[in-house]
C-alpha positions in Angstrom: -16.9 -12.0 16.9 -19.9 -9.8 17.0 -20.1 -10.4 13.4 -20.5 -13.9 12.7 -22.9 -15.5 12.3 -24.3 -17.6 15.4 -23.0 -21.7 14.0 -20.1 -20.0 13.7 -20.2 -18.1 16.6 -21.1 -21.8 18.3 -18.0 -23.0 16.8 -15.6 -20.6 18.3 -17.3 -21.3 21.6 -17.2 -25.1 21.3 -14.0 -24.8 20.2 -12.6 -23.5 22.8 -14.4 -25.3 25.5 -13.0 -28.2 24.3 -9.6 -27.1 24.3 -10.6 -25.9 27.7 -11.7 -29.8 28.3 -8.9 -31.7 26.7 -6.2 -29.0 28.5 -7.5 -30.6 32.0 -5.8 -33.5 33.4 -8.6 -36.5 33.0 -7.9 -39.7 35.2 -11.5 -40.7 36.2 -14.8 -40.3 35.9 -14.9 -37.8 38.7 -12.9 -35.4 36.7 -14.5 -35.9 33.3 -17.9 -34.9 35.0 -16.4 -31.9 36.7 -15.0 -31.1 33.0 -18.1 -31.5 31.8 -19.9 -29.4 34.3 -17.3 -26.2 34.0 -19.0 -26.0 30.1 -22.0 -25.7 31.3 -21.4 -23.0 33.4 -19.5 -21.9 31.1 -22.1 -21.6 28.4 -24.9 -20.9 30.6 -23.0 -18.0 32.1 -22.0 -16.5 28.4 -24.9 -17.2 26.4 -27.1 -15.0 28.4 -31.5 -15.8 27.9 -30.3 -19.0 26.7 -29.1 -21.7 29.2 -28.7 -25.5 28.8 -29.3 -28.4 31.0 -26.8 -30.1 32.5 -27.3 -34.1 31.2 -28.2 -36.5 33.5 -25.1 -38.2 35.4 -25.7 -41.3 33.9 -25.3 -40.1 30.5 -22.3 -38.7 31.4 -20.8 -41.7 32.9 -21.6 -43.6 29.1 -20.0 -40.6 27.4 -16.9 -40.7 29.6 -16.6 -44.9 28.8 -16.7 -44.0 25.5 -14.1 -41.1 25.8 -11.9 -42.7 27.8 -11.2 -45.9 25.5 -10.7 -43.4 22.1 -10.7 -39.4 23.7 -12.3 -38.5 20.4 -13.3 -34.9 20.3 -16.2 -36.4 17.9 -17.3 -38.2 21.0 -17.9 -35.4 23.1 -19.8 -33.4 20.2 -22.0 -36.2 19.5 -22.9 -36.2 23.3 -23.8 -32.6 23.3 -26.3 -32.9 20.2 -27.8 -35.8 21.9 -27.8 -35.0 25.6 -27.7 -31.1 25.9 -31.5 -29.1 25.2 -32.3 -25.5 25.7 -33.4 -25.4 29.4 -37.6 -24.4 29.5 -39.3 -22.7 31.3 -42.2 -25.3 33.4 -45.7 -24.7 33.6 -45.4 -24.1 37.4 -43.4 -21.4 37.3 -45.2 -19.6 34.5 -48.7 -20.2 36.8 -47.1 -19.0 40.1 -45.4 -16.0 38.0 -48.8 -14.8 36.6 -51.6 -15.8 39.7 -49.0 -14.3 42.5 -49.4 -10.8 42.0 -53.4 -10.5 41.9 -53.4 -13.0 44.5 -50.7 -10.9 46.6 -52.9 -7.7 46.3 -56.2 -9.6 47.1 -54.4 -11.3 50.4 -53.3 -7.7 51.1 -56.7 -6.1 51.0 -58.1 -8.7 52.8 -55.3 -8.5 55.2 -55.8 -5.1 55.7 -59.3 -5.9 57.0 -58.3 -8.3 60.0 -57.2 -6.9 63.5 -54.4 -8.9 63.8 -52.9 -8.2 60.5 -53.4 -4.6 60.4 -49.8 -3.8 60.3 -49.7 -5.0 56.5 -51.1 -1.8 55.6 -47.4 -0.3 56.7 -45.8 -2.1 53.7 -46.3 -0.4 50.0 -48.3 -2.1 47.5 -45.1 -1.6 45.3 -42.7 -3.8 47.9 -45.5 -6.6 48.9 -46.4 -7.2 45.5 -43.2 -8.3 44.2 -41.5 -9.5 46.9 -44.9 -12.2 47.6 -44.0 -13.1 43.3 -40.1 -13.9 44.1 -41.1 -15.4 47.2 -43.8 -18.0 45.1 -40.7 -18.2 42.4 -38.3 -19.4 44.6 -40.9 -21.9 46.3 -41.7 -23.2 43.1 -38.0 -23.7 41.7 -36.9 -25.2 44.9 -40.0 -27.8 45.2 -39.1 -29.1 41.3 -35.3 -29.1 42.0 -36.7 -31.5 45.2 -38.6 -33.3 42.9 -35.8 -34.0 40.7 -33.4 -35.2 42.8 -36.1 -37.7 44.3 -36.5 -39.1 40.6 -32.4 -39.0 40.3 -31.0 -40.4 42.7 
């Protein structure tokens, strides 16, 4: 499998997702979009630097009408080349993951300087640093999944 090249290596993996899918007992909708959600995880947790995001629920709900009437594999394939894109990187993140660090070790200097922050000079440069970046990373991805879900639903 190593060997092959990566549409056919996309093959054998959408191949067997949907065997995966149509293996599943699918009554409702309910069931369809948990189908649907196990290939995502599925893909996003074997394709790894490369992840997909999930479709928007209403989309789904149109793709399972349409499946549910027929339960055409050609269905769900022509969902996923419209409704599935690469998941990218946001401008946010890529601004809090370059501005944190030189703004962690400036707010540590300064830090240093004031009386009642004195113990900051305890902590390593090599442990505030990076733990102030995740800290701004996971601010920023939970803010735009908040954001999200405000536009959703």
């Amino acid at each position: 499998m190593f060997g092959l090249p990566s549409v056919q290596m996309l093959n054998v993996l959408t191949d067997t997702l949907y065997k995966q899918f149509i293996e599943k007992d699918i009554h409702d909708f309910e069931e369809f979009h948990i189908a649907m959600l196990d290939i995502f995880i599925t893909f996003n947790s074997a394709l790894p630097g490369m992840h997909y995001d999930v479709p928007q629920r209403k989309d789904v709900e149109e793709c399972f009408k349409e499946w549910n009437e027929k339960r055409e594999r050609k269905i769900i394939e022509e969902f996923m080349v419209k409704c599935v894109h690469h998941s990218k990187l946001d401008d946010y993140t890529m601004i809090a993951g370059m501005a944190t660090p030189p703004a962690a070790m400036a707010l540590k200097r300064v830090g240093e300087t004031v009386p009642q922050l004195s113990m900051i000079k305890v902590i390593p440069d090599v442990i505030f640093v990076p733990s102030a970046t995740l800290l701004a990373l996971i601010s920023v991805k939970l803010t735009r999944r908040i954001n999200l879900r405000k536009h959703i639903g």
